[in-house]
CHARMM internal coordinates of N, CA and C (Angstrom, degrees):
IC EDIT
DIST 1 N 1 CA 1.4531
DIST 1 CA 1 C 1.5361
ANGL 1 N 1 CA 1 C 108.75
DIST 1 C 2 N 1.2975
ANGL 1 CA 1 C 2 N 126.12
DIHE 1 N 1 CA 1 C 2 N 133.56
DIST 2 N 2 CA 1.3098
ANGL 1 C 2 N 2 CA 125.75
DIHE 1 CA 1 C 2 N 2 CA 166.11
DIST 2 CA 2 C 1.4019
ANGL 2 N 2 CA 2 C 110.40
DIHE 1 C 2 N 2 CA 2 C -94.95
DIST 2 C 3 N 1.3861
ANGL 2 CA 2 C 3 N 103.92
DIHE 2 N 2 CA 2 C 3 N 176.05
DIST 3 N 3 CA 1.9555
ANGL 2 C 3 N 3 CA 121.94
DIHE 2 CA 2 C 3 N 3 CA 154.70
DIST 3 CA 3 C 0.8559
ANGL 3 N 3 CA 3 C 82.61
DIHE 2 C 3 N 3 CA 3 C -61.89
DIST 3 C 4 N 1.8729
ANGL 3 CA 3 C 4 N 85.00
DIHE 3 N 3 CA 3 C 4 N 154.71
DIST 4 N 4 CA 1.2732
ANGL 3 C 4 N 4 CA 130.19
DIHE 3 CA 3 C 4 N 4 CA 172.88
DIST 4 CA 4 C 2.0218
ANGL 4 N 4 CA 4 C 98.99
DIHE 3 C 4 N 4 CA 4 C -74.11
DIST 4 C 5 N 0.6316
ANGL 4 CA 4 C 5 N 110.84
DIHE 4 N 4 CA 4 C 5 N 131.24
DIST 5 N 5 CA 1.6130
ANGL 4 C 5 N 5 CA 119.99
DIHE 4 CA 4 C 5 N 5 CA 173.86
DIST 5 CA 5 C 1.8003
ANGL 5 N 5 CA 5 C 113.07
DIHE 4 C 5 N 5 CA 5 C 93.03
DIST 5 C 6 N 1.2302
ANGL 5 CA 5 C 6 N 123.37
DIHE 5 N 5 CA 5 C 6 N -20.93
DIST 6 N 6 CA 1.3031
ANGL 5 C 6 N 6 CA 146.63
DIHE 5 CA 5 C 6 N 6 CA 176.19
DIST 6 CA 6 C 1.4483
ANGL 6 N 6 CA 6 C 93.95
DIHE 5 C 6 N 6 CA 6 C -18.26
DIST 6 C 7 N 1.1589
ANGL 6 CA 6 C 7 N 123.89
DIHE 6 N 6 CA 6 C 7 N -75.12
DIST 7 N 7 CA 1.9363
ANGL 6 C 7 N 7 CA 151.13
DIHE 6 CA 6 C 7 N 7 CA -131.79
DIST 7 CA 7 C 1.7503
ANGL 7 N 7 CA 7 C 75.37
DIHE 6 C 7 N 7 CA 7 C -79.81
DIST 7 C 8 N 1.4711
ANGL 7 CA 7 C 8 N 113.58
DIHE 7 N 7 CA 7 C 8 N -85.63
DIST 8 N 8 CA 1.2710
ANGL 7 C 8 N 8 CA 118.60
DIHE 7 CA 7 C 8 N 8 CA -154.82
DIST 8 CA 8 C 1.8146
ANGL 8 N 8 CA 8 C 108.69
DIHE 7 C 8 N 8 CA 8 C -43.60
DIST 8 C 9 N 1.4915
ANGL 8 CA 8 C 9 N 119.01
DIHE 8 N 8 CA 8 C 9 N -54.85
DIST 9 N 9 CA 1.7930
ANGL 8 C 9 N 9 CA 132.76
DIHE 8 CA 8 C 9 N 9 CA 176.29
DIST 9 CA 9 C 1.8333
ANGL 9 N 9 CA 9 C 82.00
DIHE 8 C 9 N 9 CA 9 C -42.37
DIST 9 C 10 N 1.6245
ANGL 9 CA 9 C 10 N 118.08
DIHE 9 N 9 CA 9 C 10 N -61.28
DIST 10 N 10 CA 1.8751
ANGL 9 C 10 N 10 CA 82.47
DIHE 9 CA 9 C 10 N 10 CA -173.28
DIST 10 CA 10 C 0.9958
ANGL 10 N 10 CA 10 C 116.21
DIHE 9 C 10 N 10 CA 10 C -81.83
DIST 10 C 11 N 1.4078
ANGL 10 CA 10 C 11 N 163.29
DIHE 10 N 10 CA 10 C 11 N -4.38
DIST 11 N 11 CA 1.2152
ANGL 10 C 11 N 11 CA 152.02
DIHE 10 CA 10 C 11 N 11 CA 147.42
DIST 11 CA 11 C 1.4234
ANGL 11 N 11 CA 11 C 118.41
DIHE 10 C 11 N 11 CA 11 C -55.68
DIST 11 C 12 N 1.1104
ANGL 11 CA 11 C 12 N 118.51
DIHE 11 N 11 CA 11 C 12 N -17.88
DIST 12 N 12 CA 1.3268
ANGL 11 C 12 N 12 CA 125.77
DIHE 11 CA 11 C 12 N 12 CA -177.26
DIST 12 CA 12 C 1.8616
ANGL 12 N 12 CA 12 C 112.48
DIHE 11 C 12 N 12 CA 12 C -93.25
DIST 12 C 13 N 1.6853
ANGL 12 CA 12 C 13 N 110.21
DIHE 12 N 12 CA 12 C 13 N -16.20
DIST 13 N 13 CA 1.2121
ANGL 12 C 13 N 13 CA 112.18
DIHE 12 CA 12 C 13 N 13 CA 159.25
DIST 13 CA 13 C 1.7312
ANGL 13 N 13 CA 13 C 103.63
DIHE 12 C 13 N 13 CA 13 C -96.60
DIST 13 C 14 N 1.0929
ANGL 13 CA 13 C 14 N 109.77
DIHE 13 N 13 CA 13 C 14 N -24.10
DIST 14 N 14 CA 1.6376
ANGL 13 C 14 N 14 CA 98.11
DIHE 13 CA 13 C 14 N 14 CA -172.90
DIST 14 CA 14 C 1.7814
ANGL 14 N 14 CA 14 C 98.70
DIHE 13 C 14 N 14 CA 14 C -70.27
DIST 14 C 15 N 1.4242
ANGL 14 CA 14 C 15 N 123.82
DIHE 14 N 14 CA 14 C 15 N -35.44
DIST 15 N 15 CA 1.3542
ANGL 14 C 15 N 15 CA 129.34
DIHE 14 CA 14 C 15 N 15 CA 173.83
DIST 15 CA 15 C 1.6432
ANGL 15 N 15 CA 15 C 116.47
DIHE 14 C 15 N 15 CA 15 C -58.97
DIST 15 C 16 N 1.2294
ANGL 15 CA 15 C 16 N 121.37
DIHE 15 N 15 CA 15 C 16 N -29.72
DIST 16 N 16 CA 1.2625
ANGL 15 C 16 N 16 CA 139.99
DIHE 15 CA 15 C 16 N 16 CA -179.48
DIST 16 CA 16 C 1.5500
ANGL 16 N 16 CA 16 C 119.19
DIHE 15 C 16 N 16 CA 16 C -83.01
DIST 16 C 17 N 1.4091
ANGL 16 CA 16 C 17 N 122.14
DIHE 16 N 16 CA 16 C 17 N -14.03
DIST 17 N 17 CA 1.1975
ANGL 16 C 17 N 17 CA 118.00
DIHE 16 CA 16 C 17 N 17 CA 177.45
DIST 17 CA 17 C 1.6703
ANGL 17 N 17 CA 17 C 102.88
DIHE 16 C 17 N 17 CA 17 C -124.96
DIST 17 C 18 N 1.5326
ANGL 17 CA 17 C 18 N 99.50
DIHE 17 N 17 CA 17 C 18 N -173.58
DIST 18 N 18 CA 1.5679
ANGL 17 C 18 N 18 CA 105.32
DIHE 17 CA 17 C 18 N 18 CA -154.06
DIST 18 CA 18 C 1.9180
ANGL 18 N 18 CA 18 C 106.85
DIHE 17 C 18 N 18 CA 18 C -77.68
DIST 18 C 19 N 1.3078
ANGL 18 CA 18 C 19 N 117.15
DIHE 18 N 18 CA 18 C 19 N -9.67
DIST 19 N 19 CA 1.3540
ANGL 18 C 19 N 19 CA 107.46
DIHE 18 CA 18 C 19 N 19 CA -169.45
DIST 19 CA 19 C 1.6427
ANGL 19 N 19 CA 19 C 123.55
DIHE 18 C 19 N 19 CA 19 C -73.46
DIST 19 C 20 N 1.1483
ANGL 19 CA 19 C 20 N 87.46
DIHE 19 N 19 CA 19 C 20 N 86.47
DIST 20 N 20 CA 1.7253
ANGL 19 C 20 N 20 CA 92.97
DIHE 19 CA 19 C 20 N 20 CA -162.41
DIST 20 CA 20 C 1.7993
ANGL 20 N 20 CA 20 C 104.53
DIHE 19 C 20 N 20 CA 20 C -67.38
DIST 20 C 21 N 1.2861
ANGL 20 CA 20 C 21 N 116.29
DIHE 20 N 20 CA 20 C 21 N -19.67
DIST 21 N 21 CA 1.5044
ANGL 20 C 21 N 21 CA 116.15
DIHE 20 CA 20 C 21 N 21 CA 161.60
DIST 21 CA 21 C 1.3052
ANGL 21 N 21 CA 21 C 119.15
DIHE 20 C 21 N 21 CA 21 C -38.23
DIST 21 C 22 N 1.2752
ANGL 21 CA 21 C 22 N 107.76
DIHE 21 N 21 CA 21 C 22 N -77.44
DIST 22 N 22 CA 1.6492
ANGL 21 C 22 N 22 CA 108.88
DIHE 21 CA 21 C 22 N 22 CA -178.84
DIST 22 CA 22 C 1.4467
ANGL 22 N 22 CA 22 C 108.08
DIHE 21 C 22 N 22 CA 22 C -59.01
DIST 22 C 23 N 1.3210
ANGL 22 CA 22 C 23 N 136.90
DIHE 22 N 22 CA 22 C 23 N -51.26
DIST 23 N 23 CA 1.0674
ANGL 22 C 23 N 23 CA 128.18
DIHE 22 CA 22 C 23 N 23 CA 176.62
DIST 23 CA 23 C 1.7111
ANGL 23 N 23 CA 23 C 130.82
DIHE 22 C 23 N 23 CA 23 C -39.43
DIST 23 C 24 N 1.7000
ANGL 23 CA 23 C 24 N 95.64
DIHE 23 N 23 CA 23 C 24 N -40.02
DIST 24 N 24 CA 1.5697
ANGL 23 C 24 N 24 CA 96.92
DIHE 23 CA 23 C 24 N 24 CA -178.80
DIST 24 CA 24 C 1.8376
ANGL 24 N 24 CA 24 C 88.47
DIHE 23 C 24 N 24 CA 24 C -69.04
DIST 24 C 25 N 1.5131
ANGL 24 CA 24 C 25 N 116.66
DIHE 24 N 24 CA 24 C 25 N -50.75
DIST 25 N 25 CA 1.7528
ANGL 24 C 25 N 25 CA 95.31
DIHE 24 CA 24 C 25 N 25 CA -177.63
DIST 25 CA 25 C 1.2833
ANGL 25 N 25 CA 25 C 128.23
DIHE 24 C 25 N 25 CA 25 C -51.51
DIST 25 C 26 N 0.9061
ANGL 25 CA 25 C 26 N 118.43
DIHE 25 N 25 CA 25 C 26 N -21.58
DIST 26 N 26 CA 1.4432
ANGL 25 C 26 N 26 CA 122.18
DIHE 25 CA 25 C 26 N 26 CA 161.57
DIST 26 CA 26 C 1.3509
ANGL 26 N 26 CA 26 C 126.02
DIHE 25 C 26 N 26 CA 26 C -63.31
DIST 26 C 27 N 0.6916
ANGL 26 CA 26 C 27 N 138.91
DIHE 26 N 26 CA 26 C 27 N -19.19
DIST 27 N 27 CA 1.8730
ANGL 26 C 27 N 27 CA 167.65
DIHE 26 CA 26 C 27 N 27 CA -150.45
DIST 27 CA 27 C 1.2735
ANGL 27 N 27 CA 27 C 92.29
DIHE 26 C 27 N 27 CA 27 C -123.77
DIST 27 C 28 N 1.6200
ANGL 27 CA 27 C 28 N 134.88
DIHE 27 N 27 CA 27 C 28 N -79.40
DIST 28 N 28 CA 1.2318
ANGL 27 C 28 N 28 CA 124.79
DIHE 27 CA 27 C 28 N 28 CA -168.50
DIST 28 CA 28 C 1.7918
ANGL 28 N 28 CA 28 C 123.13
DIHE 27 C 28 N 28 CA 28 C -67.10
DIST 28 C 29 N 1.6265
ANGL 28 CA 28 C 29 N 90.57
DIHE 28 N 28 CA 28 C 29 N -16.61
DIST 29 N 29 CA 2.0505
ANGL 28 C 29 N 29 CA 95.86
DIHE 28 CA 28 C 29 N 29 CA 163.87
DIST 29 CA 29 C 1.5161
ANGL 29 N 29 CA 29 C 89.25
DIHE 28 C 29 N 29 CA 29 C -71.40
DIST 29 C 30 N 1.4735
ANGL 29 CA 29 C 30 N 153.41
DIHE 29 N 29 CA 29 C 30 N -46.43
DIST 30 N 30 CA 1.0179
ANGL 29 C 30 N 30 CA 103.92
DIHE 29 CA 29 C 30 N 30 CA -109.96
DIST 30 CA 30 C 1.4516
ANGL 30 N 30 CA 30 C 81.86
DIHE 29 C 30 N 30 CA 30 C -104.87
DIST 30 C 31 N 1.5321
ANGL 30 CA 30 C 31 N 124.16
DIHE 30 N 30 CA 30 C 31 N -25.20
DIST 31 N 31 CA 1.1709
ANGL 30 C 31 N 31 CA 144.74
DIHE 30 CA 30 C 31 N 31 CA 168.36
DIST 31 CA 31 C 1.2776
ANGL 31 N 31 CA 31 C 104.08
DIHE 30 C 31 N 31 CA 31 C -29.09
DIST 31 C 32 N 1.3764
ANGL 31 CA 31 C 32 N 115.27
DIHE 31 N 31 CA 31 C 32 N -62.16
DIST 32 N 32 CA 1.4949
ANGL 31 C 32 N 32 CA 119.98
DIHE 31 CA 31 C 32 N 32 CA -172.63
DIST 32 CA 32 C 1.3646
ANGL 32 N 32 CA 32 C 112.97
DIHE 31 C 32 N 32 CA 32 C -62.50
DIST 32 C 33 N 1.4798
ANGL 32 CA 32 C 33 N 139.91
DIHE 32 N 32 CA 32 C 33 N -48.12
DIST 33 N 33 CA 1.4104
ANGL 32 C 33 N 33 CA 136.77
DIHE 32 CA 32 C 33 N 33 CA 164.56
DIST 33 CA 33 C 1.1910
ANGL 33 N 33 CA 33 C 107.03
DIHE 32 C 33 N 33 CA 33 C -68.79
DIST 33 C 34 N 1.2927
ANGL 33 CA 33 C 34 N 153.78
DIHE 33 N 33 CA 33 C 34 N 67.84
DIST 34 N 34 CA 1.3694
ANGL 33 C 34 N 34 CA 145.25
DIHE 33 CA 33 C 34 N 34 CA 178.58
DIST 34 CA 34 C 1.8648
ANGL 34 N 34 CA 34 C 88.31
DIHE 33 C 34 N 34 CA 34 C -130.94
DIST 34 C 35 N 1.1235
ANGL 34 CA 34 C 35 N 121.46
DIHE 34 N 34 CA 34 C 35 N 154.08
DIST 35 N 35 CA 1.3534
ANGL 34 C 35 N 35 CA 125.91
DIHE 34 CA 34 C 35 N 35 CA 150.68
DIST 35 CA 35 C 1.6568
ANGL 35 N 35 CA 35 C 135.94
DIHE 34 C 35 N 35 CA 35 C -69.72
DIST 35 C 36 N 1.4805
ANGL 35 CA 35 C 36 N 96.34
DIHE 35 N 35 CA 35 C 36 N -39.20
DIST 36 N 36 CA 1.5313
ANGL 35 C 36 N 36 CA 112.28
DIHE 35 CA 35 C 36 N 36 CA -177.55
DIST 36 CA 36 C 1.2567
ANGL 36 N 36 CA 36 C 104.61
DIHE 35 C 36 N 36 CA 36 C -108.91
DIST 36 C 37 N 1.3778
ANGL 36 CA 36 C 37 N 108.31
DIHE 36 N 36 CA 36 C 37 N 139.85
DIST 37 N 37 CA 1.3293
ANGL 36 C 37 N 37 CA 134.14
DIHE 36 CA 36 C 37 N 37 CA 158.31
DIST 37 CA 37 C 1.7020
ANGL 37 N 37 CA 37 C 124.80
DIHE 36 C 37 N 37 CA 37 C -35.71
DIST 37 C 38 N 1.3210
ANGL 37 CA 37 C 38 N 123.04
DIHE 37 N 37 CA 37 C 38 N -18.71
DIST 38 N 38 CA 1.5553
ANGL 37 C 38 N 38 CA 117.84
DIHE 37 CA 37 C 38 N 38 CA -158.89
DIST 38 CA 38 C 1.6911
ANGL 38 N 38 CA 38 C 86.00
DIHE 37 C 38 N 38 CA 38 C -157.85
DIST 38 C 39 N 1.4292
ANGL 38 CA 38 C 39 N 85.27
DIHE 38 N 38 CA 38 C 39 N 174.77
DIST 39 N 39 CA 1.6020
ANGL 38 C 39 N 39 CA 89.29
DIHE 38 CA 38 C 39 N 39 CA -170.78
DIST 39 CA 39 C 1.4742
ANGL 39 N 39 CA 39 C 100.18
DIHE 38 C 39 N 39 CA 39 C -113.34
DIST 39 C 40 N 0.9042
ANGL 39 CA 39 C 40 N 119.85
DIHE 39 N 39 CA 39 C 40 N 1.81
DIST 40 N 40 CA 1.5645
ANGL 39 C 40 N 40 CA 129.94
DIHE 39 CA 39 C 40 N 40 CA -172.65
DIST 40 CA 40 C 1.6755
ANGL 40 N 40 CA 40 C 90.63
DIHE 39 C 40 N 40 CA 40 C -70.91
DIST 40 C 41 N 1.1714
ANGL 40 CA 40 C 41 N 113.91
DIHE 40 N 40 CA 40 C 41 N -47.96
DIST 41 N 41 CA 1.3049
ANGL 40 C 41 N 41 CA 113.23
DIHE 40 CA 40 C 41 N 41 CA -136.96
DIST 41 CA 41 C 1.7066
ANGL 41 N 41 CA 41 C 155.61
DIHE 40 C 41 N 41 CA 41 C 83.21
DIST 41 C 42 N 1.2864
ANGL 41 CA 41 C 42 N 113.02
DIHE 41 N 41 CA 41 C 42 N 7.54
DIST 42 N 42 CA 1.1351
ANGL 41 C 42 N 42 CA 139.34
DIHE 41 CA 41 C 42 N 42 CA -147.40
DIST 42 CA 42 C 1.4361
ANGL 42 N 42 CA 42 C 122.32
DIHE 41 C 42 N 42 CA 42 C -85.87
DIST 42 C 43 N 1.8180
ANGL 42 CA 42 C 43 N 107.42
DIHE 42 N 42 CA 42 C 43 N -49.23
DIST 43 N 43 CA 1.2192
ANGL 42 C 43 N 43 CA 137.02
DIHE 42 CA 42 C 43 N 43 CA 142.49
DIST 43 CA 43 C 1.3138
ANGL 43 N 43 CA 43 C 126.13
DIHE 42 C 43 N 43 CA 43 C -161.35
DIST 43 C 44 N 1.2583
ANGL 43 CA 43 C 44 N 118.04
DIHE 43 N 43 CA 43 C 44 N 178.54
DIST 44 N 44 CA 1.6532
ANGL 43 C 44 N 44 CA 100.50
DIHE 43 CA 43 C 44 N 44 CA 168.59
DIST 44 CA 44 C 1.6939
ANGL 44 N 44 CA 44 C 127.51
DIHE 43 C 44 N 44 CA 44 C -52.33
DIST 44 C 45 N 0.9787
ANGL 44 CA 44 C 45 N 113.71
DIHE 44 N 44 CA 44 C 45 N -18.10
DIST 45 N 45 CA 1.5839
ANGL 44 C 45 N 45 CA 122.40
DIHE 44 CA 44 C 45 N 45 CA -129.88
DIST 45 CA 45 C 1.8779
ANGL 45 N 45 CA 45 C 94.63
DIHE 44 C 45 N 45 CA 45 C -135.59
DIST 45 C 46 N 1.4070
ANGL 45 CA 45 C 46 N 98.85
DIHE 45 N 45 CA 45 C 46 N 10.41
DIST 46 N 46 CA 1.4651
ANGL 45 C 46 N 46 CA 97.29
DIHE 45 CA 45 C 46 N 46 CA 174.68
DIST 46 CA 46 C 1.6381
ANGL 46 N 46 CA 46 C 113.67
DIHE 45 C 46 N 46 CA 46 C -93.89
DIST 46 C 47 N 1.1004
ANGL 46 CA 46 C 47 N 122.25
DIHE 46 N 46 CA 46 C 47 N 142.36
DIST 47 N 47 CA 1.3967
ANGL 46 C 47 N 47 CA 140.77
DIHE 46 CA 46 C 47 N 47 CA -173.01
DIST 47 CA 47 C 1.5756
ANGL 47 N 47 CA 47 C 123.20
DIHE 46 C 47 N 47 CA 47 C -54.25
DIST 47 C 48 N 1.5396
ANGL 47 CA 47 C 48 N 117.55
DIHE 47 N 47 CA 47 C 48 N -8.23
DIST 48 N 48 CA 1.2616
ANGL 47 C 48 N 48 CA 123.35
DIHE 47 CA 47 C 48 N 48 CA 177.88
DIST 48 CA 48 C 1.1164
ANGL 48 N 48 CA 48 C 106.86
DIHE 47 C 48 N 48 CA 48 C -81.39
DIST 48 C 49 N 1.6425
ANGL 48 CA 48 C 49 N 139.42
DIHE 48 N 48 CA 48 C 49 N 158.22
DIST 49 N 49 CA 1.3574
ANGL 48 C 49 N 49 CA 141.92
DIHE 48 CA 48 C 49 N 49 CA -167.75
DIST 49 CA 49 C 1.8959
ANGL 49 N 49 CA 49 C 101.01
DIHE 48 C 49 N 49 CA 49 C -105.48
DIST 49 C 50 N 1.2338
ANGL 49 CA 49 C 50 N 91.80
DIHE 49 N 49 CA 49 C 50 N 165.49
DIST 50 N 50 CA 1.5899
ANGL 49 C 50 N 50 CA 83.16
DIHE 49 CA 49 C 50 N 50 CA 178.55
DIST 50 CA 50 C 1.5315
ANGL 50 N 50 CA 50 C 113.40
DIHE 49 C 50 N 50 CA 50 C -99.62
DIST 50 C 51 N 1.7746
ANGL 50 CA 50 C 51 N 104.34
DIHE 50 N 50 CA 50 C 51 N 143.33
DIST 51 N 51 CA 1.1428
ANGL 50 C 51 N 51 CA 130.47
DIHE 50 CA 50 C 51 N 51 CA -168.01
DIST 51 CA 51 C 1.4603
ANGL 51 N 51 CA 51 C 110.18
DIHE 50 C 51 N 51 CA 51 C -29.70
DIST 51 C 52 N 1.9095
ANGL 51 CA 51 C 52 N 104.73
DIHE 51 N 51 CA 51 C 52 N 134.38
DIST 52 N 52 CA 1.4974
ANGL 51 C 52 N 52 CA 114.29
DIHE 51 CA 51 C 52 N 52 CA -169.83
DIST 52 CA 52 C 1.7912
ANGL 52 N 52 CA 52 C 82.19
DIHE 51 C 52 N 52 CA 52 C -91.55
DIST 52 C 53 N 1.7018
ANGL 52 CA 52 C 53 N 91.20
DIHE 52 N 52 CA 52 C 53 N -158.65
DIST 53 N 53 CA 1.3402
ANGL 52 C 53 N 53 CA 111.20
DIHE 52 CA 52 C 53 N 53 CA 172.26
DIST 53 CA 53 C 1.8378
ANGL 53 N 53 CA 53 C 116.48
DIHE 52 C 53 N 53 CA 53 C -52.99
DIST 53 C 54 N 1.3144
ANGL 53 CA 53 C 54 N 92.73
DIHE 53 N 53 CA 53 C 54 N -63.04
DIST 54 N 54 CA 1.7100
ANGL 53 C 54 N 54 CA 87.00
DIHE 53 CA 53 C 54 N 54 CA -179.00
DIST 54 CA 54 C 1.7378
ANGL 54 N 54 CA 54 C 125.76
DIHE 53 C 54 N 54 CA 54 C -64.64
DIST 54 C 55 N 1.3973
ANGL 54 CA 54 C 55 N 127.34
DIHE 54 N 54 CA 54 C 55 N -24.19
DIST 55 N 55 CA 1.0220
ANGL 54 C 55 N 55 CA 112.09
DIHE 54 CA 54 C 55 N 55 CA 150.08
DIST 55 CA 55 C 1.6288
ANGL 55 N 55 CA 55 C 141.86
DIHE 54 C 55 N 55 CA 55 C -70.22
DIST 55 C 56 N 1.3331
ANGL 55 CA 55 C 56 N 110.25
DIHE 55 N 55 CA 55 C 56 N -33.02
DIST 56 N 56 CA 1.0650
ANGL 55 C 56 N 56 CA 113.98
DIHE 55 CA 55 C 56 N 56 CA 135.99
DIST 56 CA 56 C 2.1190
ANGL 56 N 56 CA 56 C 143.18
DIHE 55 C 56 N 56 CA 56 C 4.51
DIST 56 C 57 N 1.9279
ANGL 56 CA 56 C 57 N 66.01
DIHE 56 N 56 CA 56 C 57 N -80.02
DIST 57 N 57 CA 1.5143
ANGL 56 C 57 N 57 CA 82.50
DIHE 56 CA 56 C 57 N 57 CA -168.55
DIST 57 CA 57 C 1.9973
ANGL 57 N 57 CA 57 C 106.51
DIHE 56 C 57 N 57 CA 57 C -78.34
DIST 57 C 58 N 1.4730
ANGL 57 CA 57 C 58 N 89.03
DIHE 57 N 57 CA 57 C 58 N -10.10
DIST 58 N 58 CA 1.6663
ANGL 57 C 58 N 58 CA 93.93
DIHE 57 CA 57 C 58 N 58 CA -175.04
DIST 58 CA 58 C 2.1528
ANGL 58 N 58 CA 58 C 100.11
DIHE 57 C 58 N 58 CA 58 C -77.67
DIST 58 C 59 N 1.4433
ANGL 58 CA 58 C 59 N 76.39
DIHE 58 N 58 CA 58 C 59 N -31.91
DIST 59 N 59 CA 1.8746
ANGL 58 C 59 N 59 CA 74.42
DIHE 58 CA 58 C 59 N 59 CA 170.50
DIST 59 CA 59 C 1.3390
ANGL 59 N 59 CA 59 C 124.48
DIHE 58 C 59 N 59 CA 59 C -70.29
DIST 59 C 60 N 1.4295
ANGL 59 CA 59 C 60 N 84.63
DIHE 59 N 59 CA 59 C 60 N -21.97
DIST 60 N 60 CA 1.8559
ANGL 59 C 60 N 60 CA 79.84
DIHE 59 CA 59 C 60 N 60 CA -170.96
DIST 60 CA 60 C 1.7031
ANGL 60 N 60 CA 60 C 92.54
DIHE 59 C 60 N 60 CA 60 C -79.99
DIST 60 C 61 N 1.4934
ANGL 60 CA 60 C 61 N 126.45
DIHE 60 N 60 CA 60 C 61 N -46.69
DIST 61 N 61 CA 1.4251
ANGL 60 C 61 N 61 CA 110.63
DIHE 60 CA 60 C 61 N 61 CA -171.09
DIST 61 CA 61 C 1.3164
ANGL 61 N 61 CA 61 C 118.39
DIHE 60 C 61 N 61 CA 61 C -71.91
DIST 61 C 62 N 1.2975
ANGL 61 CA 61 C 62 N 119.73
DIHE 61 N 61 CA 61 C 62 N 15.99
DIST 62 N 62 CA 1.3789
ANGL 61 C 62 N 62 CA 119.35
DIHE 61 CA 61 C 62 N 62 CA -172.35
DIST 62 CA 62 C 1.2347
ANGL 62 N 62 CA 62 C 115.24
DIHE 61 C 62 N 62 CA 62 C -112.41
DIST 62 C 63 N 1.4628
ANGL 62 CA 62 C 63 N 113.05
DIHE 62 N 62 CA 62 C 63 N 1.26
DIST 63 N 63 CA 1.6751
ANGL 62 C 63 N 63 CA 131.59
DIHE 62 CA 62 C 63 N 63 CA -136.98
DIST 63 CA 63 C 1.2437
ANGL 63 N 63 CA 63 C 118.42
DIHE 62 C 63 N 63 CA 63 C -8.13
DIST 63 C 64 N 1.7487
ANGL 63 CA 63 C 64 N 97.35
DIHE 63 N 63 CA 63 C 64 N 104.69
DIST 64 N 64 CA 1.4239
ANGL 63 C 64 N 64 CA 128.37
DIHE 63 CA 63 C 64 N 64 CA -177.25
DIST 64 CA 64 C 1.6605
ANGL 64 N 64 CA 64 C 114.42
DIHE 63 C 64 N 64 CA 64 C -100.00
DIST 64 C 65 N 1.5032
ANGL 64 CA 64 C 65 N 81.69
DIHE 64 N 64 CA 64 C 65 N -40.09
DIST 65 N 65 CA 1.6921
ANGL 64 C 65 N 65 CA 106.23
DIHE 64 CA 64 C 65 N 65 CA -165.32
DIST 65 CA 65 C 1.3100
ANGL 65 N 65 CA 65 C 101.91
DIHE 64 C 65 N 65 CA 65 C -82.03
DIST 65 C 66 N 1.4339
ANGL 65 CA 65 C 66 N 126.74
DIHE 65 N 65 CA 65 C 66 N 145.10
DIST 66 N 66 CA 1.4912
ANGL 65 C 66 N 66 CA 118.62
DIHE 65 CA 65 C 66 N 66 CA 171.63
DIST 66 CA 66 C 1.3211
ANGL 66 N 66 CA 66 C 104.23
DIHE 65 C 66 N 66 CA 66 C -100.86
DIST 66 C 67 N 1.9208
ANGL 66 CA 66 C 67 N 105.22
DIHE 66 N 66 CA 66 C 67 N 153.68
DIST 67 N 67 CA 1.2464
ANGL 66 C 67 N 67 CA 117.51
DIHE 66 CA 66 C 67 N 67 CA 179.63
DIST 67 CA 67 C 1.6952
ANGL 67 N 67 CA 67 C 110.35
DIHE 66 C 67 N 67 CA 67 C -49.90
DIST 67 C 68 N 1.2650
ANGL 67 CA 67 C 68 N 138.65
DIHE 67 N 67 CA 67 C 68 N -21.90
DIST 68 N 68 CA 1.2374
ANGL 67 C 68 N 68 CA 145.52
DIHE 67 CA 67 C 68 N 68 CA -152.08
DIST 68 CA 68 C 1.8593
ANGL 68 N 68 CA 68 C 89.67
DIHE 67 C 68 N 68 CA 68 C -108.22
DIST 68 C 69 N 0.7043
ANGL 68 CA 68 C 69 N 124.12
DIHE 68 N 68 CA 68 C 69 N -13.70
DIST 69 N 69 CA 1.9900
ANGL 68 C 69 N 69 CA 136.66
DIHE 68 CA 68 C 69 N 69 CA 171.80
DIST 69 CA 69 C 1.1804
ANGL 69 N 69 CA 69 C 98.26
DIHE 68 C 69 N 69 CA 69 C -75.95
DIST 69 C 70 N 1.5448
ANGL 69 CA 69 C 70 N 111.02
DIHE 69 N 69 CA 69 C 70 N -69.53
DIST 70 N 70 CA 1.5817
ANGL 69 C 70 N 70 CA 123.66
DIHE 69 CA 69 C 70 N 70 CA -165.65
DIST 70 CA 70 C 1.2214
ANGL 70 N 70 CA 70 C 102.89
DIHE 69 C 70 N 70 CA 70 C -54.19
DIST 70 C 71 N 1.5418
ANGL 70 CA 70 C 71 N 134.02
DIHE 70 N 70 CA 70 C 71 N -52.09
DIST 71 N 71 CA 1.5208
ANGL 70 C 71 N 71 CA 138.14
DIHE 70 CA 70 C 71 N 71 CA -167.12
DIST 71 CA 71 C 1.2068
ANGL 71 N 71 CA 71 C 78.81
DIHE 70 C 71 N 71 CA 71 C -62.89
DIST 71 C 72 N 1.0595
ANGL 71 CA 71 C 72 N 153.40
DIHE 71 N 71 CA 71 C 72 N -158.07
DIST 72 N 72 CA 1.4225
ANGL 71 C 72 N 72 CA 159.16
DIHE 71 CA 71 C 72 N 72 CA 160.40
DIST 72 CA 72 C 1.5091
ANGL 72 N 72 CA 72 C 125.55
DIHE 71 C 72 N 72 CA 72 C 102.28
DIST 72 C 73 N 1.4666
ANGL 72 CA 72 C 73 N 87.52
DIHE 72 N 72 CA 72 C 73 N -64.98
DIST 73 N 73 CA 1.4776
ANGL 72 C 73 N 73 CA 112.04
DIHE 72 CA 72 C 73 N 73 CA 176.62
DIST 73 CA 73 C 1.5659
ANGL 73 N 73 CA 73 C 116.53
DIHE 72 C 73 N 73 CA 73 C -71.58
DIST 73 C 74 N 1.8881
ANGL 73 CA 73 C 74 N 110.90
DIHE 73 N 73 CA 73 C 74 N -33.92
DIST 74 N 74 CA 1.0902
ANGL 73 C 74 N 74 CA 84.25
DIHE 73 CA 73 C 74 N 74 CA -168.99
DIST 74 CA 74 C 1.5009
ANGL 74 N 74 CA 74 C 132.43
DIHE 73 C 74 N 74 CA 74 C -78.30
END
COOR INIT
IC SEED 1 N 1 CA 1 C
IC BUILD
């Protein structure tokens, strides 16, 4: 079991530095457990693609994503 906030503080340095490798894997886990198709939210069936790295990472600083998402992915 970790802290509560643990997961997100390292994603938030793994988001902060240059290894855009792990980062896109992170992005493409998270893509894959997501329900909806787009990041908008809008419907399934809407035309936007789902969130790259930089939106993403705007979710993570915005806290969009729940700590129970983040465990998830990694």
């Amino acid at each position: 079991m970790t802290k509560p906030g643990f997961i997100k503080k390292r994603l938030i340095a793994l988001f902060a530095s240059d290894d855009v490798v792990e980062q896109q894997r992170i992005v493409d886990n998270y893509n894959r457990i997501r329900n909806k198709q787009c990041y908008c939210g809008h419907t399934d069936e809407c035309d936007c693609s789902n969130p790259g790295i930089y939106e993403f990472k705007n979710s993570l600083m915005s806290n969009s994503i729940s700590e129970e998402t983040l465990k998830k992915i990694l």
